[in-house]
C-alpha positions, 0 to 999 in steps of 0.5 A: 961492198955488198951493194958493189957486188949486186951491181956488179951481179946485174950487169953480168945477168944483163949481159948475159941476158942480152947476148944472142948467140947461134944455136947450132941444135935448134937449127939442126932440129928444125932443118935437118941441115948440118953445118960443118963444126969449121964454118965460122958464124960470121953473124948471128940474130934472134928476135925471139919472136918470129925469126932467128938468122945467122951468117957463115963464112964457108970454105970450098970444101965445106960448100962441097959437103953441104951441097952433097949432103942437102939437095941445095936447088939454084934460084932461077930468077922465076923464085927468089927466096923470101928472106927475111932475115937479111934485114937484122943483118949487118955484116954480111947479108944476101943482096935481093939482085945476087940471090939469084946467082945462089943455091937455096934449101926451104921447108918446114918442120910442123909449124917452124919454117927454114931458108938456107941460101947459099953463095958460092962465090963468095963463100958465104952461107945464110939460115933462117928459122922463123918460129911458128908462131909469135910467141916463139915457141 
């Protein structure tokens, strides 16, 4: 019986060790960007080295307060955002060709690095943190 539940005790541990989910504090605090409480995380990846990346599904209006609360610039086609994250994504990443029919926000915090793109056809709102430096810290 013992043994069964140390076994049992080992795959929770494990799970729970292997389960990556969105901060959503860690993203304010680096950003200064709000996500609205009703935006659904579509995805979530953290490599827990360089980069932490989450999709959102994002109604009308929730575009509408990030956009007024963040000064969101269009991508022009002369500057499409570098974003990494895209990579580690599955079920909804930014295409490289439709970047540019987006809105995006970037800058740092000390050594940490943030991009949120945001496409509002189709309702869709990506962020990416990239740690400041290998380790994760």
């Amino acid at each position: 019986m013992r043994k069964i539940i140390l076994v049992i005790f080992c795959i929770v541990c494990l799970l729970q060790a292997c389960k990556k989910s969105y901060n959503n504090e860690y993203y304010e605090r680096i950003s200064g960007i709000k996500i609205p409480i009703t935006a659904s995380v579509i995805e979530t990846f953290d490599n827990g080295e360089f980069l932490t990346v989450t999709s959102f599904q994002v109604t009308t209006k929730e575009i509408k307060e990030l956009t007024s609360q963040n000064h969101f610039e269009p991508v022009d086609g002369s500057f499409v955002p570098g974003f990494m994250g895209s990579n580690f994504l599955k079920a909804a990443s930014p295409a490289k060709s439709d970047l540019n029919k987006c809105l995006m926000i970037g800058g740092e915090n000390g050594k940490a690095l943030f991009t949120y793109v945001l496409d509002t056809s189709k309702q869709l709102l990506w962020a990416e943190i990239n740690y400041p430096d290998w380790g994760g810290k």
